[in-house]
N, C-alpha and C positions, 0 to 999 in steps of 0.2 A: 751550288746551283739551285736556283730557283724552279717549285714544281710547277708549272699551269696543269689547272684545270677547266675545263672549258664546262659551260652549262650542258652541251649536249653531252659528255661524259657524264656530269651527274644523273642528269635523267636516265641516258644509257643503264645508269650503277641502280638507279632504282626500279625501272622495268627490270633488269635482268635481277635484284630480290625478289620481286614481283612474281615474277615467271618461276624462277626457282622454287617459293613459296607455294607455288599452285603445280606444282610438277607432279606429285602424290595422288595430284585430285584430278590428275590427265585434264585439263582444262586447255584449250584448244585454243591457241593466241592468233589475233592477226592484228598486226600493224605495221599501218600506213601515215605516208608523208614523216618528214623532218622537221627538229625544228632550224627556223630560220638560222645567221648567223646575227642578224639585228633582230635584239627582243625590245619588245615595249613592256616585260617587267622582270623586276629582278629576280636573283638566282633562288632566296629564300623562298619567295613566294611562290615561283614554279614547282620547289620540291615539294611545296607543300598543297598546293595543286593534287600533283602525279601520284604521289605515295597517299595521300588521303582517298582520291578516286579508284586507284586501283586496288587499295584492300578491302576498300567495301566490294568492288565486284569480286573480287576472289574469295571473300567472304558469303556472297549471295549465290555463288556459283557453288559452293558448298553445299546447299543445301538443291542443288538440282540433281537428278537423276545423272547417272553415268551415260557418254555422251551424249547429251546435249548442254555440255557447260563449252561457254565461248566468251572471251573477251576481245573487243573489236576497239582499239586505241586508232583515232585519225589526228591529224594534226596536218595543218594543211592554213595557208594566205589565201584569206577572201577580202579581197577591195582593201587593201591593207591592212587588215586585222589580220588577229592571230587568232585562230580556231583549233577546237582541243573538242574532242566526243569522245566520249567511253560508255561502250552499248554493251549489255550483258541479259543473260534471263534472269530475273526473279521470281518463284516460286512464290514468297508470299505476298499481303497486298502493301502496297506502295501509299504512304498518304504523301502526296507529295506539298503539302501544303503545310506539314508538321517536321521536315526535312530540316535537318541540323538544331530539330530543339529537343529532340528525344533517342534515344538507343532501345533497345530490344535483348539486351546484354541484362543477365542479373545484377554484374557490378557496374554501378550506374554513375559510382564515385571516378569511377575511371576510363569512362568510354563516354560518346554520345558528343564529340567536341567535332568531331573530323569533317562532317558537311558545313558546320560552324566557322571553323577553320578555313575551308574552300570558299564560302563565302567572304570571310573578311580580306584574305588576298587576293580574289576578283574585284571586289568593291575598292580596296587598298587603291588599286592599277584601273580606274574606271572601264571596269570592263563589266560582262553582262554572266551571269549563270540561269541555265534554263535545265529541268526536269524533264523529262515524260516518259510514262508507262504505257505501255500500248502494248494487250495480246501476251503479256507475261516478258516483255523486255522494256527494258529498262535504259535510259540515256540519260546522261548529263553532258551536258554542252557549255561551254565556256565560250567568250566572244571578247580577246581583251584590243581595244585600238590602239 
């Protein structure tokens, strides 16, 4: 017997590491919207998407004060496209113009790839990645058509 997997399982499998991951650190989840059953990219590229965005915020959430750590995942069809936001607070400052070329990690040999990574599989799927900090929170937006 043949297993399916369906993409919305996998992402399901990686928000629920996700969430598990940040359970310790009481981090306060909300997410909204599905994803579709028609994607315009494939399954590697989404994982690698989802699991990059959300460790850095569960990562940045870390370093906030107890209650006030949130992460806000939407996913939601605008005009055909596929829309993907993951909004959190960051405590420290954000260059967002240096984003996926540097880490903040001592071990430098092994980190610092993962906004890198997010970038080449939005770009892979012509789609769009946007930044913004504002007020100590922090967004990334994906826009793939």
């Amino acid at each position: 017997m043949a297993l399916t997997i369906t993409i919305q399982k996998i992402v399901d499998a990686v928000l629920l590491e996700a969430q598990l991951r940040s359970e310790s650190l009481q981090i306060f989840w909300k997410v909204e919207g599905r994803l579709p059953s028609e994607l315009p990219i494939g399954d590697f590229d989404l994982c690698t998407i989802f699991s990059n965005l959300l460790t850095n915020s569960v990562e940045a959430c870390a370093k906030i004060p107890d209650g006030q750590r949130y992460i806000h995942l939407e996913i939601r069809r605008f005009s055909n496209n596929l829309v993907i936001e993951v909004t959190n607070p960051v405590k420290d400052a954000v260059d967002l113009e240096k984003l996926g070329s540097f880490t903040s990690k001592a071990d430098v040999q092994n980190h610092g790839y993962g906004i890198a990574n997010v970038r080449a599989a939005v770009e892979k799927n012509y789609g769009e990645l946007s930044f913004e900090k504002k007020e100590g929170v922090f967004m990334a937006r994906i826009i793939i058509k």
